[in-house]
C-alpha positions in Angstrom: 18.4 9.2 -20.7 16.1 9.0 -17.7 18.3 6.7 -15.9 20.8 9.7 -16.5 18.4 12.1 -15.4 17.0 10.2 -11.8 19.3 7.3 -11.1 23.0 7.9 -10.0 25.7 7.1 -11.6 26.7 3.7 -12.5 23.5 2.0 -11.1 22.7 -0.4 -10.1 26.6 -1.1 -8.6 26.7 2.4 -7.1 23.9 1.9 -4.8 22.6 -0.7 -2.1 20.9 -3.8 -2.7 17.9 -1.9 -1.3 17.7 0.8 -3.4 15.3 -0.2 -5.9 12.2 -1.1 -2.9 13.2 1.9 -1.2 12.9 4.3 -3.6 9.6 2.8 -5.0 7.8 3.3 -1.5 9.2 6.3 -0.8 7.7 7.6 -4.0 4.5 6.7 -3.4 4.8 8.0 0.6 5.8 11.2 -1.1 3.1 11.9 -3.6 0.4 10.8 -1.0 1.8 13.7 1.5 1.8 16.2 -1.1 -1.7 15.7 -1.9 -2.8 15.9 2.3 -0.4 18.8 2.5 -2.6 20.5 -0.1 -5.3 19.9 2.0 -3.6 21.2 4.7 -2.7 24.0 3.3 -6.4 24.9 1.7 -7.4 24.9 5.4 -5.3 27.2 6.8 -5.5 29.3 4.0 -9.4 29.5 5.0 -9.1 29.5 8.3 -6.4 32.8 8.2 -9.2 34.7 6.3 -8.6 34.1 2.7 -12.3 34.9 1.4 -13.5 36.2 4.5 -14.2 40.1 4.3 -14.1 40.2 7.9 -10.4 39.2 7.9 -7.7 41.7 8.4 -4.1 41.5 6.8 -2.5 42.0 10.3 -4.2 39.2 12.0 -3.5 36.5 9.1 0.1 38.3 9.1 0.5 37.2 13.2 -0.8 34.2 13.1 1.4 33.3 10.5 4.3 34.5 12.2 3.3 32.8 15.5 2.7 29.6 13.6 6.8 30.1 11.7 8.1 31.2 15.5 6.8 28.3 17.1 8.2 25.9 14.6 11.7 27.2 14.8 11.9 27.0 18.7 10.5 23.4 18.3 13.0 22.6 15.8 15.7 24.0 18.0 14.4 21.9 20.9 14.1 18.9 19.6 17.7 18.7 18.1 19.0 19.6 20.9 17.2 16.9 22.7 17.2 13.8 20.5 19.9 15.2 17.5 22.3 12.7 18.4 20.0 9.3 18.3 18.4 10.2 14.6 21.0 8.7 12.5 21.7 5.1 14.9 17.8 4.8 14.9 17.2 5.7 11.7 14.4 3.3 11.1 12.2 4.4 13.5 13.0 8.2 13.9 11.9 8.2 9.7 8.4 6.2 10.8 7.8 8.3 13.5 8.3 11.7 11.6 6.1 10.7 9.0 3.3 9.8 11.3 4.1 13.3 13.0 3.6 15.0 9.5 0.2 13.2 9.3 -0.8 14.3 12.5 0.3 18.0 12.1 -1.8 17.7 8.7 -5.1 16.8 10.6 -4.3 19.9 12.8 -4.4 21.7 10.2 -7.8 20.6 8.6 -9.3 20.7 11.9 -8.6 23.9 12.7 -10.4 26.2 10.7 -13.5 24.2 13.0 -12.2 25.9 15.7 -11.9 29.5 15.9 -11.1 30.4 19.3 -8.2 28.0 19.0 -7.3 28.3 15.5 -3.9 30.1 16.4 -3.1 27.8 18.8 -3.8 24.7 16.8 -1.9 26.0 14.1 1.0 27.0 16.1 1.3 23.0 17.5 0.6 22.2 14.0 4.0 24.4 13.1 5.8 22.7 15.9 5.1 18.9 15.0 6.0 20.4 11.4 9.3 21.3 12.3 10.6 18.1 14.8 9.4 16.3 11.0 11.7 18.6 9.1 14.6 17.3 11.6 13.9 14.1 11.8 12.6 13.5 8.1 16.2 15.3 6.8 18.3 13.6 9.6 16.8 10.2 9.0 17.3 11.1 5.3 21.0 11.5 5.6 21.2 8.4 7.0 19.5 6.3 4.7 21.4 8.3 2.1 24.9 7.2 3.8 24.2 4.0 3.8 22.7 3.8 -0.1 25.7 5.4 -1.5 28.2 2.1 -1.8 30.7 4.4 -4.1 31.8 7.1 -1.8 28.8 8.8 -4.4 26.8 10.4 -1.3 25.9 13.7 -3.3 24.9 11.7 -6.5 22.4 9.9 -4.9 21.3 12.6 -2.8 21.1 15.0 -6.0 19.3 12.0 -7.6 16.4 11.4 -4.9 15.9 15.3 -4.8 15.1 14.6 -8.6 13.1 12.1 -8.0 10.6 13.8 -5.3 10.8 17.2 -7.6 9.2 14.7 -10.4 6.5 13.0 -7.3 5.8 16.6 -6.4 5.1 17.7 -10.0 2.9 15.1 -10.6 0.9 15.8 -7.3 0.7 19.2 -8.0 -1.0 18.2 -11.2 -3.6 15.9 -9.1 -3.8 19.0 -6.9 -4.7 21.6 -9.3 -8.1 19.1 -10.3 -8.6 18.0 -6.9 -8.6 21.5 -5.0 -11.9 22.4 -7.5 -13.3 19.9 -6.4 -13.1 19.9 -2.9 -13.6 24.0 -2.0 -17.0 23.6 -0.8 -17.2 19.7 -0.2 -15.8 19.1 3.9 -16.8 15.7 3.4 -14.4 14.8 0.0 -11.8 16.4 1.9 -11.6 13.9 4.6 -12.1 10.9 2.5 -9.3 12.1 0.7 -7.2 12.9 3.8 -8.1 9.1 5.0 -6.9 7.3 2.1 -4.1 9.4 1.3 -3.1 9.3 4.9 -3.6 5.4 5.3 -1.5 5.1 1.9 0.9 7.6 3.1 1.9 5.4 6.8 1.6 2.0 4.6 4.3 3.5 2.3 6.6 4.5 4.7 6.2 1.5 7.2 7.0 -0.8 3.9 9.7 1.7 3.0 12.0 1.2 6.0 10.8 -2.4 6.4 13.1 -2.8 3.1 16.0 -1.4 4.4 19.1 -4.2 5.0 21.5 -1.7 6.8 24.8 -3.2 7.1 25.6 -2.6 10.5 24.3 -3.3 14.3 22.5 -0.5 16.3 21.8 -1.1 19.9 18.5 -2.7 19.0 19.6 -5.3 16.0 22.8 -6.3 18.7 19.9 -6.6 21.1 17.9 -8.9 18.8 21.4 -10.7 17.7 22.3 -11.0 21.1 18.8 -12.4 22.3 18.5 -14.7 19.2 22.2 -16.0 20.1 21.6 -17.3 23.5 17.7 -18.5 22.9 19.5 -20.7 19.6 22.7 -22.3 22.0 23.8 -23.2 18.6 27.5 -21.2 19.0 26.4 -19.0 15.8 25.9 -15.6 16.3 23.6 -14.3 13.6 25.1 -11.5 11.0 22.9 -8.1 10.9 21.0 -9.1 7.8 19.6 -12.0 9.5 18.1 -9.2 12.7 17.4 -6.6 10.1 13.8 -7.7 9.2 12.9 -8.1 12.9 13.9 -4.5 14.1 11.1 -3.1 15.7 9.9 0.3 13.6 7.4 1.1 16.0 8.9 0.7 19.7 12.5 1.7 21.5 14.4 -1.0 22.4 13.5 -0.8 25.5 10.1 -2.6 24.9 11.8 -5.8 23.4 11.0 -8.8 25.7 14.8 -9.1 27.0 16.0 -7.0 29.2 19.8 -5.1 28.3 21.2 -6.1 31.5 20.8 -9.5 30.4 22.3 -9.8 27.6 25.4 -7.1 28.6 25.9 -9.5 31.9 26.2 -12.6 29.6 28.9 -10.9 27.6 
């Protein structure tokens, strides 16, 4: 019954060889953010005047606004600028918004520590928020495409939504003992943001390290390419062979080879 409920259909044949190691880090990446988001969230709460007598509705109603406005011209912006590289690049674009998330999350901690620029914070806070929302759902889409080996996109889209509704249910469970807890206690609240955060990266740097995609970007041709004329064997290597050494971290454009090199020797 479970399998029915958070696998798709006819797994394990429906899905990737991948599938399994994905999903399992991107569980635990999932549940780690929720908790930091909670976090998050207590802060701004706080720092917006909830339990401050001296607050006003109107200035926690703008500064919310401000933070929302932000965030939607930032999401506009960065599709427009980098829409069309999320989905070739997956690996990295997925790393890189979940480090983004982090960082917007230590924004928003920090803060309520900072009065004068509490709008301000929060409103950069918002922006990193949203290029994550793009990059995080394009990324997604991606991995997604390339999961789904039965034309069975939706199912294992549907599937994974189930799956992070369950990781979310479950944090909000942790949550609802851990935000006691750490109300008046500054000091819990960044030992939990550290290891939650430092599990959260681990998790998703492990995820994407497990993906095998099945094709050649510009960077795993790059590292075929290279590999291929270092070896002067004749045997160009297949993309399974390059997937493991795609850089997660770094464009292509910091591997040791220059492009012209290898595009002049073909």
């Amino acid at each position: 019954v479970l399998q029915d409920v958070f696998l798709p259909k006819g797994f394990p044949a429906s899905v990737s060889d991948d599938y399994v190691q994905y999903q399992i880090w991107d569980t635990v990446q999932a549940f780690a953010s929720s908790i930091t988001n909670t976090l998050a969230t207590q802060a701004v709460l706080k720092g917006v005047g909830v339990g401050d007598e001296q607050a006003t509705v109107l200035a926690a109603t703008l500064t919310w606004l401000m933070k929302d406005g932000t965030g939607m011209l930032g999401r506009i912006l960065f599709t427009w600028i980098q829409g069309s590289y999320l989905d070739c690049d997956c690996k990295r674009w997925r790393l890189f918004a979940d480090i983004l998330n982090d960082v917007s999350i230590l924004m928003d901690i920090c803060a309520p520590f900072f009065r004068v620029y509490f709008t301000l914070i929060v409103c950069v806070a918002g922006v990193c928020r949203s290029i994550v929302g793009v990059a995080g759902g394009a990324t997604r889409a991606a991995v997604t495409q390339h999961q789904a080996c039965r034309s069975n996109m939706a199912d294992v889209s549907a599937k994974d939504g189930s799956q992070e509704t369950l990781v979310n249910l479950a944090a909000l469970l942790c949550n609802l003992a851990l935000v006691p807890m750490v109300s008046d206690r500054q000091w819990l609240v960044w030992i939990l943001f550290t290891c939650f955060t430092t599990l959260h990266i681990y998790a998703n740097f492990k995820a994407v390290r497990s993906l095998d995609m099945p094709t050649f970007n510009q960077v795993r041709l790059h590292l075929a390419a290279q590999e291929f004329i270092s070896d002067n064997t004749g045997n160009f290597p297949g993309v399974k062979t390059v997937n493991q050494r795609e850089p997660v971290l770094c464009s292509e454009s910091l591997l040791s080879v220059p492009s012209t090199s290898i595009i002049s020797f073909f």
